[in-house]
C-alpha positions as CSV (number, residue, x, y, z in Angstrom):
1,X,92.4,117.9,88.4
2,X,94.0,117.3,85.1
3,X,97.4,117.6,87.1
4,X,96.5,114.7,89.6
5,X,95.4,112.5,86.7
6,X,98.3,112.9,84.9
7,X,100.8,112.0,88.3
8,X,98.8,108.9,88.7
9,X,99.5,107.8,85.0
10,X,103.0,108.7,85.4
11,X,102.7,106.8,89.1
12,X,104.6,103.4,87.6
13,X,107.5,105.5,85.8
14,X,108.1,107.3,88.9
15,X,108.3,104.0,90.8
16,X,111.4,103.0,88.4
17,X,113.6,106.1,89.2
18,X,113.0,105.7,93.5
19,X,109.5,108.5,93.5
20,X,106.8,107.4,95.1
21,X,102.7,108.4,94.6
22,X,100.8,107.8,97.5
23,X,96.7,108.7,97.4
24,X,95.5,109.3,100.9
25,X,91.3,108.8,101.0
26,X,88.7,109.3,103.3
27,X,85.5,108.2,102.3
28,X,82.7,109.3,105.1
29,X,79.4,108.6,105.8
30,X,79.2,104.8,106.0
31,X,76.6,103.3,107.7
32,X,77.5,100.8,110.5
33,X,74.7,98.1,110.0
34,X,73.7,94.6,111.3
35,X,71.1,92.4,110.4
36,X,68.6,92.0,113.2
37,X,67.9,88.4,112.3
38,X,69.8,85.5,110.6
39,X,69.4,84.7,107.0
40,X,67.1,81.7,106.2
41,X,69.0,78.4,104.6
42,X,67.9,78.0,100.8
43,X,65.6,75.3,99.8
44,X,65.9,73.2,97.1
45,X,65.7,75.2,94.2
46,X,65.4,78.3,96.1
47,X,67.9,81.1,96.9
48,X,68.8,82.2,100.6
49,X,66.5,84.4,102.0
50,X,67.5,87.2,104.4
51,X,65.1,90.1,106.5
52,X,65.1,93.4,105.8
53,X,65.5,94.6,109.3
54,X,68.7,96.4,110.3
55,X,70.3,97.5,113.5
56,X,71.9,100.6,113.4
57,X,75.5,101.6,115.1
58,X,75.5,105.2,113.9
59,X,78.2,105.9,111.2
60,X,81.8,105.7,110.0
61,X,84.2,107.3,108.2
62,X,87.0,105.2,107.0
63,X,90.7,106.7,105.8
64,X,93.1,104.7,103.8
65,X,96.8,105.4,102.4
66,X,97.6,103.9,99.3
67,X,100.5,103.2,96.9
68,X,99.2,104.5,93.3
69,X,102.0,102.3,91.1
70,X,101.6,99.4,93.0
71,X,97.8,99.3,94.3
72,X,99.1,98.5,97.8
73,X,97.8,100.0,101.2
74,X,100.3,101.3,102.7
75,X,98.8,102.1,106.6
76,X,95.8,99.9,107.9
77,X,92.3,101.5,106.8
78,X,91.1,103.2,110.6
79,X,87.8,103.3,111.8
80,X,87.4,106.9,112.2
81,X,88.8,110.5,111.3
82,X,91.1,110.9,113.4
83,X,94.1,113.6,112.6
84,X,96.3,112.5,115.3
85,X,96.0,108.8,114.4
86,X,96.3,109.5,111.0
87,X,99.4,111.5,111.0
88,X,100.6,110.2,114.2
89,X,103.0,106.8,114.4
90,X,101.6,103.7,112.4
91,X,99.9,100.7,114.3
92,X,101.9,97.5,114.3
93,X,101.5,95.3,110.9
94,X,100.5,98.4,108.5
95,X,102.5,96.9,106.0
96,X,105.0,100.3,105.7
């Protein structure tokens, strides 16, 4: 661990002589939500109101490339884990 910490500290010197640190993340586990009903205008002096009541679309996960040095995403966040996608050709307009 001490070993990754110290590669992303040296991430922006290694930027200056041509290397490159990229962090590749999944994070799993999100829930896909929607509210069941539309949030209620504010009144005067009030705040906007919304319902507690959810609809559920199951879960994601979500995977993301990213330049440390630079803060960038460097492929386009997909929906799922998906190893062929992932390591397979980039989706138009990923930025790389």
């Amino acid at each position: 661990m001490q070993d990754i910490c110290q590669l992303y500290q040296e991430a922006p010197a290694l930027l200056e002589v041509g290397e490159r640190v990229v962090s590749t993340d999944e994070m799993t586990g999100i829930q896909a939500l929607e509210r069941a009903h539309p949030g209620l205008q504010a009144a005067p002096g009030h705040l906007e109101r919304r319902e507690f009541e959810y609809i559920r679309h199951g879960t994601r996960a979500l995977l993301v490339r990213r330049d440390v040095a630079l803060g960038r995403i460097l492929a386009p966040v997909w929906p799922h884990a998906d190893r062929s996608g992932f390591f397979g050709p980039r989706p138009s307009g990923s930025g790389e």
